[in-house]
Biopython code that builds the backbone (N, CA, C, O; Angstrom):
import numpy as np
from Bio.PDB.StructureBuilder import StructureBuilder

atoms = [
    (1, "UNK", "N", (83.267, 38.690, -21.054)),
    (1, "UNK", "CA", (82.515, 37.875, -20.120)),
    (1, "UNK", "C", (81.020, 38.135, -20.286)),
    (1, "UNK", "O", (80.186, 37.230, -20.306)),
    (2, "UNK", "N", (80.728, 39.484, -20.409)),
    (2, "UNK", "CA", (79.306, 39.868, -20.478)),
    (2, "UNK", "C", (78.884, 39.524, -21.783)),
    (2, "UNK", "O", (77.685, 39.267, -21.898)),
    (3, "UNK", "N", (79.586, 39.461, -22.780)),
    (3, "UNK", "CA", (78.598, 38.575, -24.203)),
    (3, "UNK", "C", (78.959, 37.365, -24.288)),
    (3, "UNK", "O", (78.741, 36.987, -25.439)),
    (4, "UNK", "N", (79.473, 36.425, -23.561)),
    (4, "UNK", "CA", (79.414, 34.855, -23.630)),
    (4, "UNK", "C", (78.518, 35.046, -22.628)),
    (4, "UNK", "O", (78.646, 33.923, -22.140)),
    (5, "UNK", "N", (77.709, 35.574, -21.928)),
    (5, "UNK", "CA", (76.706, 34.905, -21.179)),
    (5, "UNK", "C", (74.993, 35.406, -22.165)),
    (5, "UNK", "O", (73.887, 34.867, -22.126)),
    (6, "UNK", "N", (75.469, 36.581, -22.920)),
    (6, "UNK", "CA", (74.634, 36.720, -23.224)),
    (6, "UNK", "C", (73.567, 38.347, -22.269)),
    (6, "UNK", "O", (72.355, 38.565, -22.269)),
    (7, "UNK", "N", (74.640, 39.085, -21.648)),
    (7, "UNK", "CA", (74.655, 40.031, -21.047)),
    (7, "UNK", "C", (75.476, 41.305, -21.683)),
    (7, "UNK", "O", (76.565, 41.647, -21.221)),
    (8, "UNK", "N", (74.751, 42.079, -22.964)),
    (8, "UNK", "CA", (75.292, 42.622, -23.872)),
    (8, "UNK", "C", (75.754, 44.256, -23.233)),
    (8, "UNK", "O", (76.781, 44.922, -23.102)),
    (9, "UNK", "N", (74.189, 44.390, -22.935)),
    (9, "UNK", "CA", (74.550, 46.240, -22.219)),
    (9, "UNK", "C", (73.864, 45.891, -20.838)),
    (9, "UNK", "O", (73.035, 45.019, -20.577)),
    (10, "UNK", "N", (74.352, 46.663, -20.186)),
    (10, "UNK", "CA", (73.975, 47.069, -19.167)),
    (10, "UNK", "C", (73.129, 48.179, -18.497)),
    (10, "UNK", "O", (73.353, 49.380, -18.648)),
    (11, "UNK", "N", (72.198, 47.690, -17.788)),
    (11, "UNK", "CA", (71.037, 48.740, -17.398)),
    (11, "UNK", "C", (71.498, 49.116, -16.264)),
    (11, "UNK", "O", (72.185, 48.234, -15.749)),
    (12, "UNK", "N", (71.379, 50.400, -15.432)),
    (12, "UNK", "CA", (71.740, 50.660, -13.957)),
    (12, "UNK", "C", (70.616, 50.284, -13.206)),
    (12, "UNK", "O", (69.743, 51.123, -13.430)),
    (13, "UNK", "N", (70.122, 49.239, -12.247)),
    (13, "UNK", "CA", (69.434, 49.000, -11.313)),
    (13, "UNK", "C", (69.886, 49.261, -10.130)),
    (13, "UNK", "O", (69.173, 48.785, -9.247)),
    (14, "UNK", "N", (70.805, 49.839, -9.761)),
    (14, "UNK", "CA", (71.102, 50.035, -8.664)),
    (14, "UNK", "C", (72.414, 49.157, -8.000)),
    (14, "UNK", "O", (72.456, 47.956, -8.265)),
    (15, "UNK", "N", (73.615, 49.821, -7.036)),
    (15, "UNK", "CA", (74.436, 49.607, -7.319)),
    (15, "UNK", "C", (74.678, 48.176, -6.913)),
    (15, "UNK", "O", (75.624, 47.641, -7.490)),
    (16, "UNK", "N", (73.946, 47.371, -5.945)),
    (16, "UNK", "CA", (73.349, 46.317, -5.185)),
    (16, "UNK", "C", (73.125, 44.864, -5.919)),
    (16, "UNK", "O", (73.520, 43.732, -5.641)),
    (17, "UNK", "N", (72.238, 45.448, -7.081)),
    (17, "UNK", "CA", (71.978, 44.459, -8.048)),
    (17, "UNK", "C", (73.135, 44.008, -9.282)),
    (17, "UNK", "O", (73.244, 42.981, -9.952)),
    (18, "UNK", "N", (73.826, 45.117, -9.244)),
    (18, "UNK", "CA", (74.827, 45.256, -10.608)),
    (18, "UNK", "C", (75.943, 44.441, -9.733)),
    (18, "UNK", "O", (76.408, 43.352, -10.070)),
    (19, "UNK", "N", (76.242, 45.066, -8.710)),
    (19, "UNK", "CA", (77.237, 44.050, -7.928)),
    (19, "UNK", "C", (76.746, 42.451, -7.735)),
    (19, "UNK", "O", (77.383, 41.472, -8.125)),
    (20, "UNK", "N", (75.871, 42.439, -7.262)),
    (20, "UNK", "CA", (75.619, 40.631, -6.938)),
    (20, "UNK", "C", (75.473, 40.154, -8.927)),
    (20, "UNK", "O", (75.924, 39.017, -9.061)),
    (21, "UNK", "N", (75.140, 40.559, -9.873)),
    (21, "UNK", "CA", (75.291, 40.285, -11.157)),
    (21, "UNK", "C", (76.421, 40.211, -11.956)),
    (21, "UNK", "O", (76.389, 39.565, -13.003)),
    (22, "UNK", "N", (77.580, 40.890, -11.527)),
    (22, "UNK", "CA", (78.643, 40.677, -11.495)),
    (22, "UNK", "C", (79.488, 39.643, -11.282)),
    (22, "UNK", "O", (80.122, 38.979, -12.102)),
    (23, "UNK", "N", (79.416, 39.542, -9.657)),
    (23, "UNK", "CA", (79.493, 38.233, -9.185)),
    (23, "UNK", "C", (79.383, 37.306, -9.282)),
    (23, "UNK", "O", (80.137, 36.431, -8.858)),
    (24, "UNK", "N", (78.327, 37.170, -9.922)),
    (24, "UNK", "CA", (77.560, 35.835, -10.686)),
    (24, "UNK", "C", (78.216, 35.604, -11.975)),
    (24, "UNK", "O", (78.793, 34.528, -12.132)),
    (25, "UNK", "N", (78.207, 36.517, -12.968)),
    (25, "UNK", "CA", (78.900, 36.109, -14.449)),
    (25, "UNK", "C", (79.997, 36.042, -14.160)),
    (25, "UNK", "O", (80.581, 35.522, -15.111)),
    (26, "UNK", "N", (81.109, 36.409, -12.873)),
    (26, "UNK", "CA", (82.332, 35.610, -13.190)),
    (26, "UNK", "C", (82.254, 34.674, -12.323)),
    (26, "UNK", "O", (83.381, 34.212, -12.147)),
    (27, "UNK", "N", (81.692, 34.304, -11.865)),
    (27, "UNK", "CA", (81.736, 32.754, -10.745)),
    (27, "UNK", "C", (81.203, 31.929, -12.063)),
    (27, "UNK", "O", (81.665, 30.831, -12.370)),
    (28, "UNK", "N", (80.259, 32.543, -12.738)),
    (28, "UNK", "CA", (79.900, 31.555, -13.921)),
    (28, "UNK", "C", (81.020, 31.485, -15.107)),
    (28, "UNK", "O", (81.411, 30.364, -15.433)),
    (29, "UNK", "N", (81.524, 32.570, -15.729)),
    (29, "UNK", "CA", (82.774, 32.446, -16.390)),
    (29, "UNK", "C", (83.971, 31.596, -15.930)),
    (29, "UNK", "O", (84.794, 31.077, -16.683)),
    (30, "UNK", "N", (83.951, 31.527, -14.557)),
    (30, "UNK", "CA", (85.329, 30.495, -13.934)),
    (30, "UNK", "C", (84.632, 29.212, -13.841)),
    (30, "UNK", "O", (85.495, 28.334, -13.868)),
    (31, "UNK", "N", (83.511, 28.724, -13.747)),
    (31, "UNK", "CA", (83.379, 27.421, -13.892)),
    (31, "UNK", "C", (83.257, 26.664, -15.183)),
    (31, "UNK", "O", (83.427, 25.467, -15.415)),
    (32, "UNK", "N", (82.862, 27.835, -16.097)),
    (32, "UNK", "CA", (82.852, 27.305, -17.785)),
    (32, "UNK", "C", (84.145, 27.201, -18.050)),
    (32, "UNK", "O", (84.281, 26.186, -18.733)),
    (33, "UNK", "N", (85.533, 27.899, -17.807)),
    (33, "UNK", "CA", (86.637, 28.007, -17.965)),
    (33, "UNK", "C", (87.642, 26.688, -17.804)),
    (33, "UNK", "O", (88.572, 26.290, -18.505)),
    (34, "UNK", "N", (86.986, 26.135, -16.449)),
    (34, "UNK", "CA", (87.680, 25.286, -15.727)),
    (34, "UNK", "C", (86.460, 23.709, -15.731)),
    (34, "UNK", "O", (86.719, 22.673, -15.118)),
    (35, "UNK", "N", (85.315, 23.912, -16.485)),
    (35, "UNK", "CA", (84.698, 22.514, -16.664)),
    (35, "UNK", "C", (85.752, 21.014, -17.426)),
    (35, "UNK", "O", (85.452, 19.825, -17.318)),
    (36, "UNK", "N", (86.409, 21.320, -17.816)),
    (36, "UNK", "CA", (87.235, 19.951, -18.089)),
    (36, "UNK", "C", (88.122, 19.774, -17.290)),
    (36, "UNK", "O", (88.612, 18.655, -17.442)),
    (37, "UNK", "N", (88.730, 20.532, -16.232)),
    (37, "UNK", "CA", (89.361, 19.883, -14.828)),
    (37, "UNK", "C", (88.219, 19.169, -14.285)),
    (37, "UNK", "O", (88.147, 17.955, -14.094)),
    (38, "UNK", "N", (87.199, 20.185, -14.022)),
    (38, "UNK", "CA", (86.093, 19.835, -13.051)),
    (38, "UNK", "C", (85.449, 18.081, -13.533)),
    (38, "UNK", "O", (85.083, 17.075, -12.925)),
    (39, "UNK", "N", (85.566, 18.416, -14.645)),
    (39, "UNK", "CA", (84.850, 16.874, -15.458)),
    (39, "UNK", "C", (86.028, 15.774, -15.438)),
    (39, "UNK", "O", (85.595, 14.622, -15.483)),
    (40, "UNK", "N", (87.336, 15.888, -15.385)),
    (40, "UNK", "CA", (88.143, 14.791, -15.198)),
    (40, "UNK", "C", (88.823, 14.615, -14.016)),
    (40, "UNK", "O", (89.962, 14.166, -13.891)),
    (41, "UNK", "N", (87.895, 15.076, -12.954)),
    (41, "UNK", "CA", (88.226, 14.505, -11.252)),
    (41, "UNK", "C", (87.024, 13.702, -11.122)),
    (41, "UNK", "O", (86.801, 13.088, -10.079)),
]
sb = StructureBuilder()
sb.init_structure("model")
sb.init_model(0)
sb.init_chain("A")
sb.init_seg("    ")
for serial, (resi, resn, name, xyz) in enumerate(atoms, 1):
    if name == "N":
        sb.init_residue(resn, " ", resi, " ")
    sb.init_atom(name, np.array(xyz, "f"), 0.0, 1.0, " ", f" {name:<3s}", serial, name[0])
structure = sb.get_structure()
């Protein structure tokens, strides 16, 4: 998930930021996953 976005290594910013970044690359991984359902409704 982290190198299809282009998120290779990881830096520690704190545990706050790494969590909400997380969050984000798989909410973004499940909509790239599922764009051709999404595109044929």
């Amino acid at each position: 998930m982290k190198q299809q976005w282009g998120y290779q290594k990881a830096r520690l910013r704190g545990m706050a930021k790494n969590h909400c970044k997380v969050k984000v690359m798989a909410a973004l991984t499940n909509l790239y996953l599922a764009r051709h359902q999404l595109m044929a409704t």
